[in-house]
BANU-213002 format. One record per residue: x, y, z of N, C-alpha, C in turn. Coordinates in steps of 0.1 Angstrom, whole numbers, plus 5000, padded with zeros to 4 digits. Layout:
XYZXYZXYZ/...
This chain:
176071955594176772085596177272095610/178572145609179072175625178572275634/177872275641177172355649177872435663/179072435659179872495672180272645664/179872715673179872885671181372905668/181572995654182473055651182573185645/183473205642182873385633182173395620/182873255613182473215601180473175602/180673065610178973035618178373145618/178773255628178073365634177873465622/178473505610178173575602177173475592/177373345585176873265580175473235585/175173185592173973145601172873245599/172873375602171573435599171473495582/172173485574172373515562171373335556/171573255560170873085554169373105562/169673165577168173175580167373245572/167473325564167173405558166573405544/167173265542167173225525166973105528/165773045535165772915536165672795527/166472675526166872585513167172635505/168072745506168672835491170172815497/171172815485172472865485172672965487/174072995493174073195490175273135480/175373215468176373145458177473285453/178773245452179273405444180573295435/180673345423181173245411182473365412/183573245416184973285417185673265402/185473305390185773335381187373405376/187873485384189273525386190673465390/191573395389192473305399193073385408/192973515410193373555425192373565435/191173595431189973565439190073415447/190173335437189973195440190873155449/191973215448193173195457193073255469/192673365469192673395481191873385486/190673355478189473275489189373165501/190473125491191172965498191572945510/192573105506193873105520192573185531/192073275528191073335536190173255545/189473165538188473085546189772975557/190472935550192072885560192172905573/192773095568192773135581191573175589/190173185586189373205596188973095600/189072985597188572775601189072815617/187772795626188472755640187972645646/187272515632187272395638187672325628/187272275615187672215609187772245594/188872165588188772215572188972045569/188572055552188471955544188671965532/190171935524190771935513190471865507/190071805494189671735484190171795473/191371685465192371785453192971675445/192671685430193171585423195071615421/194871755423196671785416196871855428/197671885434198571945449199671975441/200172115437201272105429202572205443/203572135443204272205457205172315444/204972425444204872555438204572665448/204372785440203672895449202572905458/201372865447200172865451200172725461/200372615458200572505466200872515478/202572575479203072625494202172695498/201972805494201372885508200172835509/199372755506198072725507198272615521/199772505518199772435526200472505541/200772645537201272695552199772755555/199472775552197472825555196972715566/197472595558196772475565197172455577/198472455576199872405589199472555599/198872635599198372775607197172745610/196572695607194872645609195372555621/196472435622195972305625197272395642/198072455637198872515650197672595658/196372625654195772725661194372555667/194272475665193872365673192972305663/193072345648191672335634192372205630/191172085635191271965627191571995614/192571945607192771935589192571815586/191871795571191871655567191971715551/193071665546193671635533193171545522/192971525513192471375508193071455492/193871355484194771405476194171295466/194371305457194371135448195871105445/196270985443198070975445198170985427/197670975418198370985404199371115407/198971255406200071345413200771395422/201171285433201471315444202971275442/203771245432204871215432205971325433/206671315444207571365447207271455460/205971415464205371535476205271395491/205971305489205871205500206071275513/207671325511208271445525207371505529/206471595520205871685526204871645527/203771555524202571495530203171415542/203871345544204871305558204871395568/205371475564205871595577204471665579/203471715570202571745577201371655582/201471495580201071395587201271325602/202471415605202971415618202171565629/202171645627201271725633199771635638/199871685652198471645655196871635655/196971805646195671815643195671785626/196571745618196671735604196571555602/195671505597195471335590195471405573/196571315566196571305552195871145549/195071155535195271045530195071035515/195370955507195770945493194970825491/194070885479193070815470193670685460/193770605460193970465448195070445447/195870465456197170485462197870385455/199570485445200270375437201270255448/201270115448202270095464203570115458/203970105447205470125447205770335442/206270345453206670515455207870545446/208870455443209570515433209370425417/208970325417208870305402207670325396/206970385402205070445397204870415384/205570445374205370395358205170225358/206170105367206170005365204669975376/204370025385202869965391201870025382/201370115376200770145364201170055357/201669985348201569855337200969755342/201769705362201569595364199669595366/199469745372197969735377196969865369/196769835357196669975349195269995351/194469855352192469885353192569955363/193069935378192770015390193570105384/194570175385195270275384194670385376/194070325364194270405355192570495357/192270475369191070525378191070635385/190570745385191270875393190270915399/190170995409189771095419190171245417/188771265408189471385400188371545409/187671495419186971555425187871705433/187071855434188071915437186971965450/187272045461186572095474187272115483/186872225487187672325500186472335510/186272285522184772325530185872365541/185272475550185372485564184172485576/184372495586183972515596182572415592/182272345583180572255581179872385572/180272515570179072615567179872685553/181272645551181172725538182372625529/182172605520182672555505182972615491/184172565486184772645471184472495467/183672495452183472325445184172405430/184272335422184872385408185672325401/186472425390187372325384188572295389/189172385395190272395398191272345409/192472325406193272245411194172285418/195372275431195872385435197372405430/197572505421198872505413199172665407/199372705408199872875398199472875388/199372815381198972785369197772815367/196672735380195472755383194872915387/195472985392195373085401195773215394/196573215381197173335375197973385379/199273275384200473325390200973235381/202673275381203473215373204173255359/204473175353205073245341204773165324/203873085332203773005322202373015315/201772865309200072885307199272915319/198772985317197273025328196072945322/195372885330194272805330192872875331/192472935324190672985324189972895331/189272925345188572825352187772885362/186572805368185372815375185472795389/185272835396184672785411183972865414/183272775425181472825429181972865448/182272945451181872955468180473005475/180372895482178572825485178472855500/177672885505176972865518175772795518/174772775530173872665529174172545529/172972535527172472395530173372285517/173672345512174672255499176372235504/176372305515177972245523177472145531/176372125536175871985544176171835534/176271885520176071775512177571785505/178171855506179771845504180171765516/180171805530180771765538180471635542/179371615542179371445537179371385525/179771415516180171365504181671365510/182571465514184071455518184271315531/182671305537182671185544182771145539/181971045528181970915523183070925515/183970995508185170925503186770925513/186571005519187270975531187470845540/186270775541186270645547185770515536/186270585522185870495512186970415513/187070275512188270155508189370195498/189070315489189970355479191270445487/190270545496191170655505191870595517/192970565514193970555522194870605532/194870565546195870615555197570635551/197570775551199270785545199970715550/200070695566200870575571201270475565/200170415561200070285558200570265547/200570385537201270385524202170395524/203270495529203970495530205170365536/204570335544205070235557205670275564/207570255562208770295570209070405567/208470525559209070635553208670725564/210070755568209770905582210270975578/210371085583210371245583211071275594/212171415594212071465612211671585613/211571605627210671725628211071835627/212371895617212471965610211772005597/211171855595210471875580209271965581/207871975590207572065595207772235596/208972245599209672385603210072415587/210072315577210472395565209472405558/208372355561207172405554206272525560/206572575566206572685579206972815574/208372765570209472865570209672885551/209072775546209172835528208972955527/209773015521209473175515209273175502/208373225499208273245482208073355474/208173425465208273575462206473625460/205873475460204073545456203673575468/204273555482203473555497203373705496/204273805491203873965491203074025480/202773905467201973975453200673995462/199774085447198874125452197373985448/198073935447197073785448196573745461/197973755469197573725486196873845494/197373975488196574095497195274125490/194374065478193474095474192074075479/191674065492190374055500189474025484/188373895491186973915486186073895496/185773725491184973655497184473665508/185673585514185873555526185473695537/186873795539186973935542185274005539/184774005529183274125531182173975537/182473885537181073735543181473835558/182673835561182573865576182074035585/182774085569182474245577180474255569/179874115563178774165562178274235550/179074255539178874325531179174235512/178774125516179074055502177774045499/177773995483176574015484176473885474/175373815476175073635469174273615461/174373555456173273515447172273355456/170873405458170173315462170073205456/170273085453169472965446169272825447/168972765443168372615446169472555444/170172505448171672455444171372305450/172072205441171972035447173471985441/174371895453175671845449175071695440/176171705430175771585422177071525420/177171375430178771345429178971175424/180071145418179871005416180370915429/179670815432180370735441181270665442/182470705454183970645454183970525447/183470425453183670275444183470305431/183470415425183370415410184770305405/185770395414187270315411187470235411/186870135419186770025418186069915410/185470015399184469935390182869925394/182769975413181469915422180669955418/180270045414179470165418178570155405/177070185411175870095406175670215399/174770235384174370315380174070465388/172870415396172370505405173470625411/174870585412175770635418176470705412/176370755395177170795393176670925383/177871035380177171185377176871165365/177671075354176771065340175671065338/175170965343173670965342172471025351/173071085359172071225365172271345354/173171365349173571505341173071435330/173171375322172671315307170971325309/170471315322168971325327168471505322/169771575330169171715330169271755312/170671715311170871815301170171735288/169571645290168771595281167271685282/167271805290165571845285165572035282/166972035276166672175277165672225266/165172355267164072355257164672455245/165772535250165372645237167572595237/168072645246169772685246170472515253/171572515252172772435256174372435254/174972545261175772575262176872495270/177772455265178872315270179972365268/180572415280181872435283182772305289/184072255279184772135286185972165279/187472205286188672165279188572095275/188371975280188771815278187571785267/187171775257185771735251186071635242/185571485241185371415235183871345236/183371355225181771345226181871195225/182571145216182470945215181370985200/180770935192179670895184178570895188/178370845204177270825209176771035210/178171055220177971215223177171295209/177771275195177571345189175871325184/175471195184174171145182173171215194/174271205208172871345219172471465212/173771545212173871675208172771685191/172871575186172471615169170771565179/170371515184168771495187168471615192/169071685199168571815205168271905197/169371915187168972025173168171995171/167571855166166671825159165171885164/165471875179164271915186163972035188/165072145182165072295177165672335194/166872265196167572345203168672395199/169972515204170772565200171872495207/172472445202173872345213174872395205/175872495217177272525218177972475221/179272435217180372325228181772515225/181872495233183672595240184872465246/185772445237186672395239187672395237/189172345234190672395238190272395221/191372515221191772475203193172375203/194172345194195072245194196072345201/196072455195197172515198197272575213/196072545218195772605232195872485245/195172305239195472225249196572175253/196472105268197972075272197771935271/196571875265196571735264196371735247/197271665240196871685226196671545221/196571405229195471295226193771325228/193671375240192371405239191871515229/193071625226192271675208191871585202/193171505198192571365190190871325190/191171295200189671265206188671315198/188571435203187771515194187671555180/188871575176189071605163188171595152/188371415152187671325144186471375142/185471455157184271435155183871585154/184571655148184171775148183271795135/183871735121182871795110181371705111/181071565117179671515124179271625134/179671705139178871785150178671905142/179571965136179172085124177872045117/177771915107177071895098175471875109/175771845124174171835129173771935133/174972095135174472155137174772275146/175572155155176172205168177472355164/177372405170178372565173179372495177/180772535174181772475180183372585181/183472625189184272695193185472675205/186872675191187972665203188872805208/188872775218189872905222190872905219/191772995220192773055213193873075224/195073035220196072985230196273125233/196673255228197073335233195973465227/195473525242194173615243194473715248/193673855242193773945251192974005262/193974005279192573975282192374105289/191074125295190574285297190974335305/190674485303190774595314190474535324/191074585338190774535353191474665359/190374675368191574765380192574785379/192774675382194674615381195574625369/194874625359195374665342195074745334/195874875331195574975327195074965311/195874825305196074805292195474685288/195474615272195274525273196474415268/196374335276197774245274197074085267/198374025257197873925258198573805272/197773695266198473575277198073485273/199073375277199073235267197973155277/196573115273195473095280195672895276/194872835284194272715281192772685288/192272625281190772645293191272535299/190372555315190472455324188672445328/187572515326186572515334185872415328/184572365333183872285329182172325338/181472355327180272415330179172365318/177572345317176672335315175872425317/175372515306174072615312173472575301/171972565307171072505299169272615304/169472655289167972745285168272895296/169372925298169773035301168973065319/168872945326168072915338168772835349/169572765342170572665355171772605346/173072595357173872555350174572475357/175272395355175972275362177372285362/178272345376179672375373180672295386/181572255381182072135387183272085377/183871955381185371895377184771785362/183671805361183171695352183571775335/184371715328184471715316183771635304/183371695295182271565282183371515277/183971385282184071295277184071155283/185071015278184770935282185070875300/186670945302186970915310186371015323/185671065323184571155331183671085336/183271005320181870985324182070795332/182970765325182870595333184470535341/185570615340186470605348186770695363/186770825361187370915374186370955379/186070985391185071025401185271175397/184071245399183471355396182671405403/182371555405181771615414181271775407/180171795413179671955410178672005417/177972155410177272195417176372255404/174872135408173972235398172672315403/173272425398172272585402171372595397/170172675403168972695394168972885396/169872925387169873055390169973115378/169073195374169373275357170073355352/170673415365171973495367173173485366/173573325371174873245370174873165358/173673105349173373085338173373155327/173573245326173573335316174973425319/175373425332177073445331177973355323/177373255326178273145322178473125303/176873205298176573175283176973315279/176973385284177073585277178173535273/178473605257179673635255179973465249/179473405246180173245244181273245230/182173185234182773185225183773325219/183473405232184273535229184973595244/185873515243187173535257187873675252/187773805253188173895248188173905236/188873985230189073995213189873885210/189373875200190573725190190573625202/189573605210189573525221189173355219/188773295212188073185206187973205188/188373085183187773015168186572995168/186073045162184672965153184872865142/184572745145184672635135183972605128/183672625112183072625100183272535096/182272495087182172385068181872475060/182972485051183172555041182172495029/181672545016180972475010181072315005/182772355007182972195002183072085014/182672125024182772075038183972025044/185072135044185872145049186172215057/187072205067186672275085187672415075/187272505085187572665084187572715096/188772795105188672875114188473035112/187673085122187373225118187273255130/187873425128188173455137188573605136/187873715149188073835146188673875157/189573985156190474035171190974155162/191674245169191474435168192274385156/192974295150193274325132192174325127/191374255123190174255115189574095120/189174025105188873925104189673805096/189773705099190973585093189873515094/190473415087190373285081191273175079/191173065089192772965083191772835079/192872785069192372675064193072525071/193872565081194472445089194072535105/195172425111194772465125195272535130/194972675136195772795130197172755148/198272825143199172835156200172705158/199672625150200272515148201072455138/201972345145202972335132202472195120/203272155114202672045107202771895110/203871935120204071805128203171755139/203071895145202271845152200771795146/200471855139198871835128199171675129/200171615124200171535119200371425127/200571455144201071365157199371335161/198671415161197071425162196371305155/196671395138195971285130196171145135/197671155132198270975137196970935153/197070965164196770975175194970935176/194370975165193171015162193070855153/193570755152193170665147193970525155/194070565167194470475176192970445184/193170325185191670275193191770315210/191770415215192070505227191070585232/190170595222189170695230188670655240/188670555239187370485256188370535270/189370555266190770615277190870745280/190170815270190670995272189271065279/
């Protein structure tokens, strides 16, 4: 931990004395919260910050987060960046130009070397490539951290005009940012994480480029996303209030990408450890869900041993990845028939009253979070999705809580994102899938997949018998 006095330190510091080996934890559950948690902790950093982001989308949320940064590093706050390069295409300029500032170092994870044909280095080098750094973390000053699912884009945050992403993050104090911030060590100086220089080579910038990332204007800098104090704002006037608990980072080791990385090092098999002993509940939140055969053979032993296993995941009409439905598809009537609850969300929800919302509106939703609560006592929330390419290709990261409070936030309500908020997926007598589903009309029933067309039904099916899963 960084031990040089700050405001952040000075309010932080007797709040951990206080709660010794405990987290102070508060679950950013909102996308304006989360956003402006971001830009908040930004601007109070008066030594150092540490970015860790699989997607950097240069948009709304993006820009101003990256002028947050470029105001940190003008006020003398070491920045360090660490991006994974699969989405960094077309942001060379601007990781450039703010690689030139003296307190700002970028660098890019498994880095593609050819910058304009990126599809043809992916063919030529697809084992490494096709390897990600899908880890997400915001730490400041050594004393406070955002871990979770999310990624920095509008999309993420509940700006925009498009899909909104349903998603998690945990903002942590304690003794669990000492183990972020060296986890941001070790992939930082991992052989994968590369100096932008070096990547780049001869590609310069002039120092105009700078001044236009300064000077972006964008119409969200006045929404009320940016003026909405949480976190950050009451940690300092003293009046937030945390949830105490036993919190441990569980992350895979960089050389994962490289194939290195020894059992011991990686988050599958610590999490297959926990979530292999729940006693009574198991509650599995993953957009992304592909169990594999093996997955559905865990899940069906746990019933067996009289546990209740939930899975919450995209419905068709709701994902933005519709191979990884595939994925799943297949294995939905084996997880009905063992037992398992299976509920997809519903692309367009209504979602609740708020301060801010007199009414109730819908919005075209997709999940993005990824959570584990297990026997309604601890839950594991972080970038890790159940499936394959989680568990043995992309580096992964979280945070598992022993708190019955944040465990049972995470399970209330499952499967019921407002009204008409989530499918319930049935076997009909004749063991054929059935969606059900209640919202202020009544009750439905579809015998296909409801919101969708037949082509697409039929791009799945196809998709769903390609030998791919070990990819998604």
């Amino acid at each position: 931990m960084l031990t040089l006095s700050s405001r952040l330190a000075n309010a932080i510091v007797p709040l951990t004395a206080a709660h010794p080996g405990l987290a102070g934890l508060v679950a950013l559950d909102e996308g304006g919260d989360a956003f402006a948690a971001r830009i908040q902790l930004a601007d109070a950093a008066e030594h150092q910050i540490d970015a860790q982001y699989y997607i950097w989308h240069q948009d709304n949320a993006g820009t101003l987060l990256l002028q947050a940064l470029l105001r940190a590093a003008d006020r003398g706050v070491k920045v360090r960046l660490l991006l994974d390069d699969n989405n960094t295409d077309g942001l060379d300029d601007v990781l450039a130009a703010l690689n030139t500032h003296h307190c700002i170092e970028v660098r890019v994870f498994n880095p593609f070397r050819w910058r304009r044909l990126r599809w043809l280095g992916l063919i030529a080098d697809f084992t490494r490539l096709n390897r990600r750094m899908h880890n997400k973390s915001f730490s400041v000053d050594g004393v406070a951290t955002i871990v979770g699912g999310r990624n920095i884009g509008d999309e993420y945050f509940g700006t925009g005009d498009g899909v909104q992403f349903i998603d998690l993050d945990v903002f942590a104090i304690g003794p669990v940012v000492d183990d972020v911030t060296a986890d941001f060590e070790r992939y930082w100086h991992s052989a994968p994480a590369q100096r932008l220089a070096r990547v780049l080579g001869t590609h310069r910038v002039g120092p105009e480029a700078l001044a236009r990332i300064a000077d972006s204007r964008r119409a969200v800098a006045q929404s009320e996303v940016m003026l909405r104090p949480r976190c950050v704002t009451d940690l300092l006037c003293g009046c937030i209030d945390f949830e105490w608990a036993e919190t441990r980072l569980i992350s895979d080791d960089p050389a994962k990408v490289l194939g290195h990385a020894g059992r011991h090092g990686l988050v599958w098999p610590k999490l297959r450890e926990i979530l292999g002993s729940p006693k009574r509940d198991l509650h599995v939140v993953s957009p992304y869900f592909v169990p594999t055969a093996a997955g559905v053979a865990f899940f069906a032993g746990l019933v067996r041993q009289g546990v209740r296993v939930a899975v919450l995941t995209n419905s068709l009409e709701a994902t933005d990845v519709s191979p990884v439905h595939a994925g799943y598809a297949k294995h939905r009537v084996p997880l009905l028939r063992a037992g398992i609850a299976l509920f997809e969300l519903r692309r367009l929800i209504a979602l609740p009253r708020t301060r801010r919302r007199r009414t109730r509106i819908r919005s075209s939703a997709s999940l993005h979070a990824k959570t584990f609560a297990i026997d309604g006592e601890r839950v594991f929330i972080g970038s890790f999705n159940f499936d394959p390419r989680s568990a043995r290709l992309n580096t992964e990261m979280g945070l598992m809580i022993e708190s019955t409070a944040m465990a049972r936030a995470c399970s209330a309500g499952f499967g019921d994102h407002g009204p008409g908020g989530s499918y319930a997926v049935r076997l009909d007598a004749a063991n054929h899938l059935r969606w059900h589903i209640r919202d202020d009309d009544g009750e439905h029933d579809y015998r296909t997949e409801p919101g969708t067309s037949w082509w697409r039904r039929a791009g799945v099916r196809l998709l769903s018998w390609l030998p791919i899963e070990h990819l998604l």
